[in-house]
DRENBA-729034 format. One record per residue (C-alpha): residue in one letter; residue number from 1; x, y negated, z. Coordinates in pm, whole numbers, plus 50000, padded with zeros to 5 digits. Example, Ala and Ser with C-alpha at 12.3 -4.5 7.8 and 13.67 -1.06 7.14 Angstrom:
# DRENBA-729034
SITE r   k    c1    c2    c3
SITE A   1 51230 50450 50780
SITE S   2 51367 50106 50714
//
This chain:
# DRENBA-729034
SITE r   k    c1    c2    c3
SITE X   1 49297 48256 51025
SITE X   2 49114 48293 50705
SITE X   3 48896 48681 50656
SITE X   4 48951 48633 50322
SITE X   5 49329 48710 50326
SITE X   6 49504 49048 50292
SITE X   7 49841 49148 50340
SITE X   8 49918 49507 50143
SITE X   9 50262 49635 50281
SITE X  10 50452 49880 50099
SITE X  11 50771 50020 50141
SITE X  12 50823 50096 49784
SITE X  13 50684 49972 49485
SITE X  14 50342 50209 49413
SITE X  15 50323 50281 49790
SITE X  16 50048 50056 49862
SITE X  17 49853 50133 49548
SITE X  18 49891 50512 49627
SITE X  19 49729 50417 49966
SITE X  20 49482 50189 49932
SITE X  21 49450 50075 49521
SITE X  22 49083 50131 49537
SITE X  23 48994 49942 49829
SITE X  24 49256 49672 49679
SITE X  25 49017 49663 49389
SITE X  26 48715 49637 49596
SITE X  27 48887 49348 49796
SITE X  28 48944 49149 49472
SITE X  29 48588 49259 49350
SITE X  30 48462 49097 49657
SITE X  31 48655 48732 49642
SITE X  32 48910 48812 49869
SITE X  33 49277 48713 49829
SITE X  34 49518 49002 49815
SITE X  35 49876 48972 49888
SITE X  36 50122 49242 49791
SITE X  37 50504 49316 49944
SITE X  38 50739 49595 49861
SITE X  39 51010 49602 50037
SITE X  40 51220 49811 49789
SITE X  41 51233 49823 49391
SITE X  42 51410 50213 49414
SITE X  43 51693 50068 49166
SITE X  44 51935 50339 49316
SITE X  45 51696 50669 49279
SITE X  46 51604 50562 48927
SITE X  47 51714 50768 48627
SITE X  48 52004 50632 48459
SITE X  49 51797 50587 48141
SITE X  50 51556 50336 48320
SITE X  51 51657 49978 48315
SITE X  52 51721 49867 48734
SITE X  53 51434 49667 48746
SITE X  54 51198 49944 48602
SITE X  55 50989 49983 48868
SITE X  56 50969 49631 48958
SITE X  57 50823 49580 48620
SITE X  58 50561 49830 48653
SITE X  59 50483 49739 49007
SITE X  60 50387 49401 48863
SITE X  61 50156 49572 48562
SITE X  62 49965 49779 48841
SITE X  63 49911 49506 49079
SITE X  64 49809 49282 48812
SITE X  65 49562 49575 48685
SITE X  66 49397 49528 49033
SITE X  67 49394 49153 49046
SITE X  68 49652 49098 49363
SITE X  69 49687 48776 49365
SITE X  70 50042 48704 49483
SITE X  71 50297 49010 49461
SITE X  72 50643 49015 49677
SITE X  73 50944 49210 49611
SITE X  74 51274 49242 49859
SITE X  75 51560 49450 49726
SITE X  76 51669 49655 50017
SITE X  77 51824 49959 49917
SITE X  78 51574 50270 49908
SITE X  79 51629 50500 50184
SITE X  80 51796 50241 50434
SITE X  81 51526 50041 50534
SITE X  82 51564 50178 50906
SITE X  83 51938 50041 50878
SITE X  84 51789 49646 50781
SITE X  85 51527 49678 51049
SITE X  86 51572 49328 51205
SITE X  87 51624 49127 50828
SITE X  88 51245 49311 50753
SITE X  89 51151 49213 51091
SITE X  90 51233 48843 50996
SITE X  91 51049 48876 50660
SITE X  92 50775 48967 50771
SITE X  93 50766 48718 51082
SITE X  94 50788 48465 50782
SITE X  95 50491 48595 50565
SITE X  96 50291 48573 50849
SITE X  97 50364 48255 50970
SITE X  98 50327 48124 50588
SITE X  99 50016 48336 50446
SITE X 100 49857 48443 50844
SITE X 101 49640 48731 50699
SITE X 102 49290 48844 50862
SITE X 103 49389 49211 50764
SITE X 104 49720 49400 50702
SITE X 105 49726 49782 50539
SITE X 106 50053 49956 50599
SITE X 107 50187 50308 50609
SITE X 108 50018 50528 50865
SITE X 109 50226 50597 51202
SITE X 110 50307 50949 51148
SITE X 111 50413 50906 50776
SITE X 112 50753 51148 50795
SITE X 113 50941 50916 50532
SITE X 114 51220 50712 50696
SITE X 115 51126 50394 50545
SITE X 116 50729 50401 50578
SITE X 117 50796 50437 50958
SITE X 118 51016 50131 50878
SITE X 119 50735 49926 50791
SITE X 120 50502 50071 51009
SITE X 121 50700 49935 51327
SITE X 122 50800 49645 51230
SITE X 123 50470 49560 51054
SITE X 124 50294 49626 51414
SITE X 125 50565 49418 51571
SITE X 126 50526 49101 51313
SITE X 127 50142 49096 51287
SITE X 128 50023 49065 51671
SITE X 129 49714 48838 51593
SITE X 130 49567 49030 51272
SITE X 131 49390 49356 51235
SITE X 132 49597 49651 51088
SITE X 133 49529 49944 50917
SITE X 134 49731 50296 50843
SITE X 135 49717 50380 50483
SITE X 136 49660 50747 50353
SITE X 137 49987 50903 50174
SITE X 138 49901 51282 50253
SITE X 139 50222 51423 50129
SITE X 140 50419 51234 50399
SITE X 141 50153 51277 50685
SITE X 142 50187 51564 50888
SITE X 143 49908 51386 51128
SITE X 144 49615 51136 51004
SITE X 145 49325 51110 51182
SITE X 146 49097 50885 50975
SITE X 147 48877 50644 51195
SITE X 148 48776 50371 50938
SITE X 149 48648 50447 50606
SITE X 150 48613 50203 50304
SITE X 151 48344 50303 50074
SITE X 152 48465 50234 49693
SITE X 153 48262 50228 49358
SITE X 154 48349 50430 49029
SITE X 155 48523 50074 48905
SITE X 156 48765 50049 49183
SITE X 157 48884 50404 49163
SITE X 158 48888 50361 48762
SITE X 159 49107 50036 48841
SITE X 160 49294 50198 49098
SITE X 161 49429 50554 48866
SITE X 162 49511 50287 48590
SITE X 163 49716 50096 48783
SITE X 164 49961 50377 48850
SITE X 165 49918 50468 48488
SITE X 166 50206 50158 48445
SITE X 167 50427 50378 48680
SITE X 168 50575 50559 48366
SITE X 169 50897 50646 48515
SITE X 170 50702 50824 48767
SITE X 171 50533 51048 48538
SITE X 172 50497 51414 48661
SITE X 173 50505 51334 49016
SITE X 174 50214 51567 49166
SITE X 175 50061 51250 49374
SITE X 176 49995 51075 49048
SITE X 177 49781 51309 48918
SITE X 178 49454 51121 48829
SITE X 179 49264 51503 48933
SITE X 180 49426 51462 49247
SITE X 181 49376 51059 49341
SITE X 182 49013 51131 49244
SITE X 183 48963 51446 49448
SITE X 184 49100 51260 49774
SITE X 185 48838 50979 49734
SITE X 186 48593 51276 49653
SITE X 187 48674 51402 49970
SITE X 188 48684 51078 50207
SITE X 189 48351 51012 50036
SITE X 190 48203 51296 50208
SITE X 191 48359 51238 50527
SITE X 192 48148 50911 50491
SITE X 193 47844 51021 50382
SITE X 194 47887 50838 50035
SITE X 195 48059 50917 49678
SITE X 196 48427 50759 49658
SITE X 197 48671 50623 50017
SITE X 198 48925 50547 50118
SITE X 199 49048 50649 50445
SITE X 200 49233 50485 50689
SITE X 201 49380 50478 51090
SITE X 202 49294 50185 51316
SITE X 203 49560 50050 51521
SITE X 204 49395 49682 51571
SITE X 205 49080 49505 51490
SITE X 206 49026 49191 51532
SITE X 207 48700 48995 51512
//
C-alpha cells in the first residue's frame, strides 16, 4: 500500500471539496496522489436552464484547480443512493482493489443527508485495510466531534474557495460563501493552535 495515495469520496459533485478542498490542496502541494469519486452528477435537481452534465463540468474545473490527479464520476440518481447501496458497494470494492489507497476522506457518520450516510457505510465497509477519515459538512452534521486536525496554509485555502468558484450553478448557496469557508478554517485553526484547518473524525488509522 503506497502513503502517497488518497481516495476523496463524495457523494455529490462539490461534496468533497466542501469538506476537505484545502487539505486536498495541501496533499497535492506535498507530492501526494489524489484520487477523486462522486458518486452523483445531481442531473435531476439541476435547473432546467443548466445543461445535464453541468455540474459534472464544474466538478472537473474545481478538482483540476486543486491538482487531483484522477477524478471519477458514477451517475446514480441524486437522492437514491441508499436504494443502489450494493452497486456502490461493488464500486468501491473495485477502486480499492485497483488504486488500494493509504488514506480515504468521506462524509462524517452523523451527516443527516441520505446519501452521505450512503457513502459513509459503504465506504467503511469497502476500505477495511486503509485509514479513514469523516469530512466536515456542518450544515448536515448535527454531531462532529473533531479528533484529527490538518493544519493548511493561506495557498490551500486560496486554492480551495476557487475551486468552488467553478460551481456557478451553485451560486447563492450559503455554504459557498468564501466569508464562511474561511471563517470555518479560522475556527479549526484555533482549535489547533495554528491559523487555517481542517477538521476531521477518525474512524481508522493505520500505520
Amino acid at each position: 500500500m503506497d502513503k502517497n495515495l488518497i481516495l476523496i469520496l463524495a457523494p455529490h459533485t462539490d461534496d468533497g471539496e466542501l469538506g476537505c478542498g484545502g487539505s486536498i490542496a495541501k496533499f497535492v502541494r506535498e507530492g501526494k496522489k489524489v484520487t477523486y469519486v462522486a458518486f452523483s452528477t445531481c442531473a435531476q435537481s439541476l435547473p432546467k436552464e443548466h445543461p445535464s452534465n453541468a455540474l459534472e463540468e464544474e466538478c472537473r474545473k474545481a478538482t483540476s484547480a486543486l491538482g487531483v490527479h484522477e477524478t471519477i464520476f458514477f451517475d446514480f440518481e441524486v437522492r437514491k443512493l441508499l436504494d443502489n447501496r450494493q452497486a456502490i458497494l461493488e464500486e468501491l470494492l473495485k477502486i480499492n482493489h485497483h488504486f488500494q489507497p493509504h488514506l480515504v476522506l468521506l462524509p462524517a457518520r452523523h451527516d443527516v443527508h441520505q446519501d452521505h450516510q450512503s457513502v459513509y457505510a459503504e465506504g467503511m465497509r469497502a476500505f477495511k485495510n486503509a485509514s479513514i477519515l469523516g469530512y466536515e459538512l456542518p450544515w448536515n452534521n448535527t454531531r462532529f466531534q473533531p479528533n484529527y486536525f490538518e493544519q493548511i496554509s493561506e495557498e490551500d485555502l486560496s486554492k480551495k474557495i476557487k475551486a468552488l468558484k467553478e460551481y456557478k450553478t451553485q451560486v447563492g448557496r450559503s455554504y459557498m460563501n468564501p466569508e464562511f469557508i474561511r471563517s470555518l478554517a479560522v475556527v479549526r485553526g484555533i482549535q489547533c493552535n495554528t491559523i487555517l484547518a481542517e477538521a476531521f473524525e477518525v474512524y481508522k488509522m493505520v500505520k
